[in-house]
C-alpha positions in Angstrom: -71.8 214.3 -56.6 -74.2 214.5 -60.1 -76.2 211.7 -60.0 -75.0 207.8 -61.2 -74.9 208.3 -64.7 -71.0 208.2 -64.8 -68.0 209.4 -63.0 -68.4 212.7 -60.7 -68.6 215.5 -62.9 -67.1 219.2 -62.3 -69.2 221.9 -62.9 -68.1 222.3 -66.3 -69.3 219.3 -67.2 -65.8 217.5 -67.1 -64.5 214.6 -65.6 -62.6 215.4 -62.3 -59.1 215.0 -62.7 -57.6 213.7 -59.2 -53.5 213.7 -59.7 -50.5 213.3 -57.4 -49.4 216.6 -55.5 -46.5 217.1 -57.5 -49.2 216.7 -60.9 -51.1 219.2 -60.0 -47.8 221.5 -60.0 -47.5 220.5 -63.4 -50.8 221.1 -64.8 -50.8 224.6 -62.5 -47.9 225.3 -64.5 -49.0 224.7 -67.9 -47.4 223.3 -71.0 -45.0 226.2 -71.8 -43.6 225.6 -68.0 -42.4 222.4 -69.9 -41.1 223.9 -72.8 -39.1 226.1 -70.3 -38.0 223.3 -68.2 -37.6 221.0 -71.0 -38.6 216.7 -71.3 -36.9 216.1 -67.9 -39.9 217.9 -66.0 -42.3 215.5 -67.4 -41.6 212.7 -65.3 -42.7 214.1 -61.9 -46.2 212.5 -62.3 -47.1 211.1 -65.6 -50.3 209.7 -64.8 -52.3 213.0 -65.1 -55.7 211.2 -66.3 -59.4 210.3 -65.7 -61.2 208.5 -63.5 -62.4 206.0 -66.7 -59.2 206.4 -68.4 -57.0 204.9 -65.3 -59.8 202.2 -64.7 -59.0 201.5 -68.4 -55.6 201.7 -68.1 -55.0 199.5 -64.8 -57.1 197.0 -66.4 -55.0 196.7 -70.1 -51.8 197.0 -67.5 -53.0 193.8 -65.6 -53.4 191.6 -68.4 -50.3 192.3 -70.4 -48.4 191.9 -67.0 -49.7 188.8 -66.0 -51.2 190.2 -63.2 -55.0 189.2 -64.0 -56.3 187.7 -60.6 -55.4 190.6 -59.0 -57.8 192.8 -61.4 -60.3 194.3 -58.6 -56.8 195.3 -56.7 -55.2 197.4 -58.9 -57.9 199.1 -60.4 -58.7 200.2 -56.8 -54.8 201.2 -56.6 -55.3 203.0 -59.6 -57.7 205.5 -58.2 -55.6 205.7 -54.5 -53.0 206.6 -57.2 -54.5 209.8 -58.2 -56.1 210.7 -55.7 -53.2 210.3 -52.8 -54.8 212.9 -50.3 -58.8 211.7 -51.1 -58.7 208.2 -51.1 -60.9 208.1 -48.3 -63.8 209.4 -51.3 -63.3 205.9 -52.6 -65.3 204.1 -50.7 -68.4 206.8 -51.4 -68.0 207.0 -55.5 -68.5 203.5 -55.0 -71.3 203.8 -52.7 -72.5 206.7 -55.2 -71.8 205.4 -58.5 -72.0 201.2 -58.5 -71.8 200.5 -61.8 -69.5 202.8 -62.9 -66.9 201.1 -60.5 -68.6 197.6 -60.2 -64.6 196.6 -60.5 -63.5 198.4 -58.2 -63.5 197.1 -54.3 -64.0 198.7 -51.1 -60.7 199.9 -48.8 -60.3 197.6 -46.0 -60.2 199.5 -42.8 -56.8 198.3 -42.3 -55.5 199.5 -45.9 -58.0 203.4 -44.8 -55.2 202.9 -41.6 -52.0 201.9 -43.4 -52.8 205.5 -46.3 -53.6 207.9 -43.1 -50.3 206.5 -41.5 -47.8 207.5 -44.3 -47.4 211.4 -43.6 -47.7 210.4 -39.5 -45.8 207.3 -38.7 -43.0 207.4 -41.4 -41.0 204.7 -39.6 -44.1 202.5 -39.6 -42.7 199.9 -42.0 -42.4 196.3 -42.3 -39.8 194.3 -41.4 -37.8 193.3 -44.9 -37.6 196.7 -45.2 -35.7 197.3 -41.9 -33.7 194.5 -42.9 -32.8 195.9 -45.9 -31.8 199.1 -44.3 -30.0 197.0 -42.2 -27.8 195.5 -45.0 -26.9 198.8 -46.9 -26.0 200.3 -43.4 -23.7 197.2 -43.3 -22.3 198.2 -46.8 -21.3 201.6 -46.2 -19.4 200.3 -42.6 -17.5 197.7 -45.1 -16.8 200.6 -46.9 -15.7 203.1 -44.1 -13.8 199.9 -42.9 -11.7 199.6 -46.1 -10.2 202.9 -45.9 -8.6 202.8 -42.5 -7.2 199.4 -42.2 -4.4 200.7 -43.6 -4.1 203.8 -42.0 -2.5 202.2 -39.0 -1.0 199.3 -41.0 1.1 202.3 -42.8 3.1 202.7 -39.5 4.5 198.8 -40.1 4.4 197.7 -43.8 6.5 199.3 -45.5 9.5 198.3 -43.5 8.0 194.7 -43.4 7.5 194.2 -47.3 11.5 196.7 -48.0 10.0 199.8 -48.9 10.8 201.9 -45.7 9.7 205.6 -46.5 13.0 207.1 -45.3 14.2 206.5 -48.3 12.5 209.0 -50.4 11.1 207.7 -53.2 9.4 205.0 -51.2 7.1 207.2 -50.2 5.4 207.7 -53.6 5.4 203.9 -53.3 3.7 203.8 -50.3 1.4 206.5 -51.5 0.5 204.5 -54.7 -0.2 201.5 -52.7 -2.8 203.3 -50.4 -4.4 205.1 -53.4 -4.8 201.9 -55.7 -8.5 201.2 -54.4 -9.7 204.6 -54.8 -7.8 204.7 -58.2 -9.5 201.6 -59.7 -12.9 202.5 -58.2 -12.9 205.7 -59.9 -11.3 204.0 -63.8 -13.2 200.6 -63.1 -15.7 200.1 -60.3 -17.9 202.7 -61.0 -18.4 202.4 -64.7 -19.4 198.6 -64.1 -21.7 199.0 -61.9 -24.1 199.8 -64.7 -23.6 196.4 -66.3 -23.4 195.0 -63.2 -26.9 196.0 -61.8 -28.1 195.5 -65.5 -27.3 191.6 -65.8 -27.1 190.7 -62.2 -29.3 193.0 -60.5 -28.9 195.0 -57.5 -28.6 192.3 -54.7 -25.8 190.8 -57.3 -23.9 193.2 -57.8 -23.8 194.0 -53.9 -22.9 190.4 -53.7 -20.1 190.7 -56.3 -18.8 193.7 -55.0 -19.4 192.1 -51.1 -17.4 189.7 -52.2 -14.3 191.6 -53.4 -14.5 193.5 -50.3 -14.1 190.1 -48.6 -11.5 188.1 -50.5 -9.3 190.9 -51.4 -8.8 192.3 -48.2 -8.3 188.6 -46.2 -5.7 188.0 -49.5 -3.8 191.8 -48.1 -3.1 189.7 -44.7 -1.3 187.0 -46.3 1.0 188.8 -49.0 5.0 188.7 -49.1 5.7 191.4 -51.6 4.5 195.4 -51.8 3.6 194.1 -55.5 1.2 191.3 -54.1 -0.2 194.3 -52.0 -0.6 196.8 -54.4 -2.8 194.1 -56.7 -5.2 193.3 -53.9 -5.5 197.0 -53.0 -6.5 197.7 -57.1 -9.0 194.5 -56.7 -10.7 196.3 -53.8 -11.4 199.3 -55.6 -13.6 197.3 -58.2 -15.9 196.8 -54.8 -16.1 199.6 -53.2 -16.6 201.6 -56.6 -19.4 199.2 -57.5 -20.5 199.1 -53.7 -20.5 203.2 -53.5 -23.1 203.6 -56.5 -25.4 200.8 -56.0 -26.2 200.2 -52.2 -27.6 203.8 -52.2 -29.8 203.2 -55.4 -30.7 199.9 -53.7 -31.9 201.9 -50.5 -34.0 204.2 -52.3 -35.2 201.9 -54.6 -36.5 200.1 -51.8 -37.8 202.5 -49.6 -41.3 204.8 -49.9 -40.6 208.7 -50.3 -41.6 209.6 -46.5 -37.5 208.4 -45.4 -35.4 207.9 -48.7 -33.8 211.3 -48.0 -32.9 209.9 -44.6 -31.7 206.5 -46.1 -29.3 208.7 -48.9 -28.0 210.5 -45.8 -27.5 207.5 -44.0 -25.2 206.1 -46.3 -21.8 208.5 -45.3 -22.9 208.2 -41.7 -22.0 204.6 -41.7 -19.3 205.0 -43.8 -18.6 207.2 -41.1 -19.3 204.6 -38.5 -17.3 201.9 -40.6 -14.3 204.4 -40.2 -14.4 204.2 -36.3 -14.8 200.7 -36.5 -11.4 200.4 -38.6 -9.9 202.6 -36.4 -10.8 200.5 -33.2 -10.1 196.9 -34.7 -6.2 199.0 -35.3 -6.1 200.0 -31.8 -7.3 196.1 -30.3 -4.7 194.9 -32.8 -1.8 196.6 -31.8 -0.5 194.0 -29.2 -0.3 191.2 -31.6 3.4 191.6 -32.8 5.0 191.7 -36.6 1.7 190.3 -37.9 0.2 193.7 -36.3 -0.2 195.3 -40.1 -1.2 191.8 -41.6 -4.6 191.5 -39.1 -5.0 195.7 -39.5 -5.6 195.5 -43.5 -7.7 192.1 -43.1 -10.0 192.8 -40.3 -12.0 194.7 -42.3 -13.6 190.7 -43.7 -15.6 191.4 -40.5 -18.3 193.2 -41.9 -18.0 192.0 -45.2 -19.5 188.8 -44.2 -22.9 189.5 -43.2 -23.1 191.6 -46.5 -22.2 188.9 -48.6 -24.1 186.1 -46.2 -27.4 188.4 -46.0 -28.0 190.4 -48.8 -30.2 188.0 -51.0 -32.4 187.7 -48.0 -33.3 191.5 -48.7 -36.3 192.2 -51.6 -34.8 192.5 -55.2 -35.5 196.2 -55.6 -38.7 196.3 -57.6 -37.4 198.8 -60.3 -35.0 196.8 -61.6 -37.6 193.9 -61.6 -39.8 196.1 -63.6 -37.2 196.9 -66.2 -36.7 193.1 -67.1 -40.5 192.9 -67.4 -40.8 190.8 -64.3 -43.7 192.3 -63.0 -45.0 189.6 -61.1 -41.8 189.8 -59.2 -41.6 193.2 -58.9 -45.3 193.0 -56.9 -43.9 190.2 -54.9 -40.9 192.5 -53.5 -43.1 195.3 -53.0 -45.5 192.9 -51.0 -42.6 192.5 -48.9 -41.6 196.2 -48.3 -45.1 197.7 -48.0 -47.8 197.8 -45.3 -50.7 196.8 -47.4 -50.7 195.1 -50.8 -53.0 198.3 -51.3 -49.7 200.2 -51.5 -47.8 197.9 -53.0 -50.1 198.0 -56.0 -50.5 201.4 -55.8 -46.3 202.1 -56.0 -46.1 199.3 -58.9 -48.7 201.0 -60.9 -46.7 204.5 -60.1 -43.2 203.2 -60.6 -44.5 201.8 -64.1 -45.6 204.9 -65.3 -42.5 206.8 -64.3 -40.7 203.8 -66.0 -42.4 204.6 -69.3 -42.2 208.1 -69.2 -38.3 207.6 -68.4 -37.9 205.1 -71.8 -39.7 208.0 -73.8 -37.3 210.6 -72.6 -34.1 208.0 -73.0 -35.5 206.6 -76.4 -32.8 204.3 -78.2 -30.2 206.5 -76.7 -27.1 204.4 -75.7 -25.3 203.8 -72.7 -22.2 206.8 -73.8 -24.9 209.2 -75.6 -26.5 209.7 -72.4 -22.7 210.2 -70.4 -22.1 212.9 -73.4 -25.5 214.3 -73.0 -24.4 215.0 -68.8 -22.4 217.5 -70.2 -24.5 218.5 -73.6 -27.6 219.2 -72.3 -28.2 222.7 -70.3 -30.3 221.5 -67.1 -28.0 218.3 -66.8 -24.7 220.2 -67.2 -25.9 222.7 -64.5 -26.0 219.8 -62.3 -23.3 217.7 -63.2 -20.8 221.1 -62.3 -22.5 222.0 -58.8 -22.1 218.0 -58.1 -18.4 217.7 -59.6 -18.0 220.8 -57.5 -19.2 219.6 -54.0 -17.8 215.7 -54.8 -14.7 217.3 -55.9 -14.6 219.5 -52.9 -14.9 216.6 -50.6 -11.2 215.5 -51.3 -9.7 219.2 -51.5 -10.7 220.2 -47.9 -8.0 217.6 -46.5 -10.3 214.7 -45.0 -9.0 212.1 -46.3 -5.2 213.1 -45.3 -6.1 212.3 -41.9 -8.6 209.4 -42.5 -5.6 207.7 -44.7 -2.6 209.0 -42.6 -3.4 210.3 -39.8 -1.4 207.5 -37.6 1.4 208.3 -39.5 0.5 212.7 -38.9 0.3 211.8 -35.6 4.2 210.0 -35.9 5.4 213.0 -37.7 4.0 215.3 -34.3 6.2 213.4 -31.8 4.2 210.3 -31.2 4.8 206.3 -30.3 3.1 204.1 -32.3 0.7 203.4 -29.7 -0.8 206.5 -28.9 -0.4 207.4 -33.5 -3.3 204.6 -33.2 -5.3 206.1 -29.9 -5.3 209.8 -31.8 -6.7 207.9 -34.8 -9.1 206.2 -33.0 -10.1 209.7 -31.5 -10.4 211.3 -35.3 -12.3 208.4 -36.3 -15.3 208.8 -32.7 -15.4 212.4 -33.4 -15.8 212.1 -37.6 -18.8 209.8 -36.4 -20.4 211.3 -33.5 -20.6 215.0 -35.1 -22.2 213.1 -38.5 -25.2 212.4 -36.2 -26.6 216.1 -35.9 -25.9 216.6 -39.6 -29.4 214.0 -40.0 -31.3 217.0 -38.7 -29.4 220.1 -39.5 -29.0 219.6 -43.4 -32.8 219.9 -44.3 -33.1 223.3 -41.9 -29.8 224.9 -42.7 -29.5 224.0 -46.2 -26.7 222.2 -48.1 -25.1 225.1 -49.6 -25.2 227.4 -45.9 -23.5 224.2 -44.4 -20.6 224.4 -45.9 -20.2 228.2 -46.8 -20.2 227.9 -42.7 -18.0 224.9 -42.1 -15.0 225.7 -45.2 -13.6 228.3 -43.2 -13.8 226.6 -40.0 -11.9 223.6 -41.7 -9.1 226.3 -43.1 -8.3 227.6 -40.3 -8.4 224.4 -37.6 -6.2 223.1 -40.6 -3.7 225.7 -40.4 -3.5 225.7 -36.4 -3.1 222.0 -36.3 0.4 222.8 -38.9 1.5 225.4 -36.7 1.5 223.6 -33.8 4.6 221.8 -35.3 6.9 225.0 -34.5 6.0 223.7 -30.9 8.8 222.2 -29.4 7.8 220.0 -26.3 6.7 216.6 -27.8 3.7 215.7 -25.5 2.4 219.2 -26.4 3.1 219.3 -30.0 1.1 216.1 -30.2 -2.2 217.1 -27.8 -2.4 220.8 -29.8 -2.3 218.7 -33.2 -4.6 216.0 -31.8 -6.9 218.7 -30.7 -7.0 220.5 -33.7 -7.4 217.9 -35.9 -10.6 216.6 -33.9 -12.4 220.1 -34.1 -11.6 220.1 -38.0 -13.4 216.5 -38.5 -16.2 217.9 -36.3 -16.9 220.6 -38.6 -16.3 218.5 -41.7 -18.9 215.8 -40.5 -21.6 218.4 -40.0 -21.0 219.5 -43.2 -19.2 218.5 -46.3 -19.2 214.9 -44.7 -23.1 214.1 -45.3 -23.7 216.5 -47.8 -21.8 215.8 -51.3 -24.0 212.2 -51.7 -26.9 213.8 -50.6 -26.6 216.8 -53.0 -25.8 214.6 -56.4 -28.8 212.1 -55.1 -31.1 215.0 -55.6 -29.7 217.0 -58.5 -30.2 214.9 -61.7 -33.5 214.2 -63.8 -34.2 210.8 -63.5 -33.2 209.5 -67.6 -29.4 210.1 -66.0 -29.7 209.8 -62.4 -27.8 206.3 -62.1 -25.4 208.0 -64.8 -25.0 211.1 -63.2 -24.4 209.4 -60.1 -21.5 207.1 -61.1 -20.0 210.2 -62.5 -20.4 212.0 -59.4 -18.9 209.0 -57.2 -15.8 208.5 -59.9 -14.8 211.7 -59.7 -14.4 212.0 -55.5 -13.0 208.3 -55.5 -10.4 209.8 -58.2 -9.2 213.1 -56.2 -9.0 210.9 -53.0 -6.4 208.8 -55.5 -4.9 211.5 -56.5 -4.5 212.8 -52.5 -3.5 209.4 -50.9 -0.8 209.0 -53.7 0.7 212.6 -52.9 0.5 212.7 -49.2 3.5 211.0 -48.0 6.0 212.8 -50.5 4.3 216.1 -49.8 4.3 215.3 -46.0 8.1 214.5 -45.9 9.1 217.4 -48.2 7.1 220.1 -47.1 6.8 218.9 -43.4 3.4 219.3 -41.2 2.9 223.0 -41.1 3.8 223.1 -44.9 1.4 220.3 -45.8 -1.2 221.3 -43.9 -0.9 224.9 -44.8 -1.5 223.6 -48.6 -4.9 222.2 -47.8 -6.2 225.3 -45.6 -5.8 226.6 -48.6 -7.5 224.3 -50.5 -10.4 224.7 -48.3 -10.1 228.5 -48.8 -10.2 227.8 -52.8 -13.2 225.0 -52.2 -15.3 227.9 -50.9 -15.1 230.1 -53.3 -15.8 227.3 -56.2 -19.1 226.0 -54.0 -20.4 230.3 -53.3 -20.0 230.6 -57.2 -21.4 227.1 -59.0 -23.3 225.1 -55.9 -27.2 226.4 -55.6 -29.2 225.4 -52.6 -31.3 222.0 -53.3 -33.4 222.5 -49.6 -36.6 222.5 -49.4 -37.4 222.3 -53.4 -39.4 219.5 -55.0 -37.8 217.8 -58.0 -40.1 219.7 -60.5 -38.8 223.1 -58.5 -35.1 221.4 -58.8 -35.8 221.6 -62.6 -36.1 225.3 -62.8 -33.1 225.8 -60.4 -30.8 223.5 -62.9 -32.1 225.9 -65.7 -30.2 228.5 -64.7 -26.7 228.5 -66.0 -23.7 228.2 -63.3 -22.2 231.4 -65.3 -25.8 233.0 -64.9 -25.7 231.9 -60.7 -22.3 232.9 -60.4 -23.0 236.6 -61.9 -25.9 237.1 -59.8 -23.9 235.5 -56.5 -21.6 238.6 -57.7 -24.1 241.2 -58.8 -26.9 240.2 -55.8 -25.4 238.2 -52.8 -22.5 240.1 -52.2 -23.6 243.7 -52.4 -26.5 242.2 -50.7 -24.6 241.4 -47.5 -22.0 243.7 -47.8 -24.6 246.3 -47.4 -26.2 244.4 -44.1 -22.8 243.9 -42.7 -22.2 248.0 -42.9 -26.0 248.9 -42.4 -26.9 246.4 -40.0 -28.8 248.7 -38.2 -31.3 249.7 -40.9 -32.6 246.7 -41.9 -31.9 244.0 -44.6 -32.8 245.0 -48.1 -34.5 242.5 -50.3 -32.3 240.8 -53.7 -34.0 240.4 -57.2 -34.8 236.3 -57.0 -32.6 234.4 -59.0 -35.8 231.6 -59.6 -39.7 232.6 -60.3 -41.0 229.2 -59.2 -43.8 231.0 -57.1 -45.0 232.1 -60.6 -45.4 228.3 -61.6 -46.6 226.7 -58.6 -50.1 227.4 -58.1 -51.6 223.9 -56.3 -55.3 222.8 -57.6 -58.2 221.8 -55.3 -59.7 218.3 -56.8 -62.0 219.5 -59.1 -58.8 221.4 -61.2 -59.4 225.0 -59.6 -56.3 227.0 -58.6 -56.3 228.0 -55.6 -54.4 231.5 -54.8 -51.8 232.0 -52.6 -49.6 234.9 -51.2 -46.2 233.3 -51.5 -43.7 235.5 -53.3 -40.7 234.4 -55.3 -38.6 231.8 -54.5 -34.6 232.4 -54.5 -34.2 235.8 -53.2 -33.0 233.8 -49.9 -32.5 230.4 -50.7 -30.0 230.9 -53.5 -27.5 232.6 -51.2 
């Protein structure tokens, strides 16, 4: 260090410049890698500035937020905020230059202890953070819970309310009934959860939705018409479409960077979890006689409750606070979900920038400009086709045809009642046991190498579990479709189970993410409509082998669609996700034709000479040049990026 005449100087004579990782990227890459990438790249670290300027900065920040007696704080925040990997050089420029930071204060040995901890112990959190973990883990069982309830009430309703599906057109009844939730989640639910979380925040409209979960599904036990039935079902949906799109904001909201990729995950391994749950309330509730189907659809209250009873014990996410200019709560929450109020500063100070930098890219732009602009705007219609694509996929590989019906599958193979509901319960362990390893495998594998490996597998356990209806003896028609149809959910839960949420969590710039989101969620709770309506008709027309036939071949169709418009997200940063989105899906899906196919065609027949390399689809190497603190680049020998990953 130069003296104590001012802040350290480089050897140029300028000020240092100590930014976030993913800053540096930025500046390494300049200001025409922004033009490239256009506005969205700019909010990957906007607080690219000087040691005075952020002392500056923090201090206006505190007085016009009301945060004043915690001055010496978050000036000291400041600096740990652009300085993330040095902030152990604190304490010295302090030690150095005195007056230059006579406002700044020392870091406590404990708050030294809590920084050095973030890369190593990334499950070192406090307790109101667990707790709100806790609670969205809750939200996805209610909502796992939902869907089977009446998956094994379907074996008993519809003769108990008149509409027995041997007569045929009941079964579009019965159909309709089952799909009304996902129906009115995908026209209604979704699209309010953005007024929703904007008047009541995100612990209210958890609550509200909580609360629908609760009431409508208790109401289901007590109706005495299908048309009583088929209005609570359409209630429902408003919850779970509000429910689907918030609690995993909430989660991430809430959580520091080190596990929010775990908490998205998380969110349709409990759903996941919440299915097995339904399933074995079904199976403890089939000795209760003709209110069997009444206690089926409203057992799932169970889980509802602690939702609804516990969620405004959980911090208001701090975001939201921040919007409404409620700073002083904002700090308070992150008090609560941080180590140190050293980091809870620090991440106030951080989120407020990125908050900034988000209202200059959104400007006055309204509420349906910005859905238009999903589809307008080159990077963000990249990403809203590759998530439509996966989301979409979700519903056409056949999932939810056993998740809805499978009781009634299992029926159709020769079944009694009782053992429809053990072969569901089985479906619903295995859907959740093999969504476990998917927690580690998705960030090695990759999203897009998961399921170019696990479509076909789905096709063709599909198609044996149909043919198995040509078998004639009944106890082994219905353990060769049982088996079948257990080995299909294990490849779907390791796979395009964990990974269509994850994917459209990642893929959008952050002006649309809550947007492109609720798009993304609308459009799989639609198709799952669309699939529960159609089931039963297709199932008695076309039979199992006919019906199950169809979706192998909708798995078949669902891999081609992800090979040509779904690029690999693993591994990349959000600023590298910006130059994968800036290719165009007809651009990927030429060079998928042109490149990846010749490419393994020609290992395939040459597999003895070698692999040959591809032309990369992405230069991000070119742009991603890390600095050392005093704003040198510092060289590296890392080649393009996308020659591999993009296959």
């Amino acid at each position: 260090m130069a003296g104590s005449s001012g802040p350290p100087q480089t050897q140029d004579g300028d000020e240092t410049n100590w930014t976030m990782h993913s800053a540096l990227e930025m500046q390494s890459r300049g200001s025409q890698a922004v033009d490239r990438l256009g506005e969205d790249s700019r909010t990957s670290n906007p607080l690219v500035l000087t040691h005075r300027d952020v002392l500056v900065q923090a201090a206006e920040f505190v007085m016009q937020k009301g945060l004043s007696k915690h001055m010496r704080l978050f000036k000291t925040a400041a600096l740990v905020t652009l300085s993330p990997t040095e902030f152990e050089s604190i304490n010295e420029l302090k030690l150095a230059h005195p007056g230059d930071y006579e406002d700044v204060r020392f870091l406590e040995e404990e708050e030294l202890d809590a920084l050095r901890d973030e890369p190593l112990k990334r499950f070192k959190h406090p307790r109101e953070l667990y707790w709100t973990i806790v609670l969205c883990s809750v939200g996805a069982i209610v909502q796992g819970w939902d869907q089977t309830g009446p998956n094994g009430a379907n074996i008993f309703f519809p003769d108990a309310l008149g509409i027995p599906t041997s007569k045929g057109g009941n079964a579009w009844l019965v159909g309709l009934i089952n799909c009304a939730p996902y129906l009115s989640a995908a026209l209604l639910g979704c699209w309010l959860s953005d007024p929703l979380n904007f008047h009541f925040g995100r612990r209210g409209t958890i609550f509200v939705a909580g609360l629908f979960s609760l009431g409508t599904v208790l109401y289901s036990g007590w109706v005495t018409t299908w048309q009583e039935l088929l209005i609570s079902r359409l209630l429902l949906g408003v919850g779970m479409g509000a429910k689907a799109t918030t609690v995993p904001i909430f989660a991430a909201e809430n959580s520091p960077a080190s596990i929010r990729g775990a908490l998205v995950m998380s969110w349709q391994t409990y759903v996941a979890f919440g299915i097995f749950l339904g399933f074995s309330a079904n199976i403890i509730l089939w000795t209760t006689g003709d209110i069997v189907w009444r206690l089926q659809l409203a057992s799932a209250f169970i889980p509802a409750v602690p939702l609804v009873v516990g969620i405004y014990f959980c911090p208001e996410s701090p975001r939201w606070y921040m919007k409404k200019e409620r700073y002083q709560n904002a700090f308070a929450s992150l008090r609560r979900l941080r180590n140190t109020n050293m980091q809870a500063a620090r991440d106030l100070l951080y989120i407020h920038a990125q908050l900034r930098t988000e209202l200059e890219l959104k400007g006055d732009k309204g509420y349906f400009v910005r859905i238009i602009e999903l589809f307008t705007l080159p990077r963000n219609r990249s990403a809203t086709i590759a998530s439509l694509t996966v989301m979409i996929a979700q519903q056409m590989c056949g999932i939810n045809i056993i998740a809805f019906y499978s009781s009634m599958v299992f029926k159709y193979a020769g079944a009694s009642d009782k053992t429809a509901l053990w072969g569901s319960w089985g479906f619903g362990l295995v859907n959740f046991l093999f969504a476990l390893p998917a927690l580690y495998v998705i960030d090695i594998w990759g999203r897009r190498t998961l399921l170019l490996f696990t479509f076909p597998q789905m096709a063709w356990t599909l198609l044996a579990a149909g043919f198995c209806s040509l078998v004639k003896a009944s106890l082994t028609h219905v353990i060769l479709v049982a088996f079948f149809v257990f080995l299909f959910a294990a490849f779907y839960s390791t796979g395009e189970g964990p990974v269509p949420f994850t994917f459209s969590a990642e893929v959008f710039p952050l002006s649309h993410r809550e947007l492109g989101m609720g798009l993304a969620v609308a459009s799989n709770l639609f198709w799952a409509a669309v699939l529960s309506v159609t089931f039963p008709r297709m199932l008695a027309v076309m039979g199992s082998l006919g019906a199950f036939a169809f979706y192998a071949g909708l798995n078949v169709l669902a891999f081609i669609l992800i090979f040509f418009l779904m690029p690999e997200t693993k591994l990349y940063t959000l600023e590298e996700l910006d130059h994968v989105f800036s290719v165009s899906p007809t651009r990927f899906a030429r060079y998928q034709l042109a490149e990846t196919i010749p490419y393994y065609a020609k290992y395939c027949v040459h597999s003895k000479g070698g692999r040959t390399r591809r032309n990369p689809l992405y230069e991000i190497a070119a742009y991603h040049r890390p600095l050392n603190t005093s704003g040198e680049e510092v060289q590296n020998s890392g080649g393009s990026v996308g020659s591999e990953q993009s296959a």
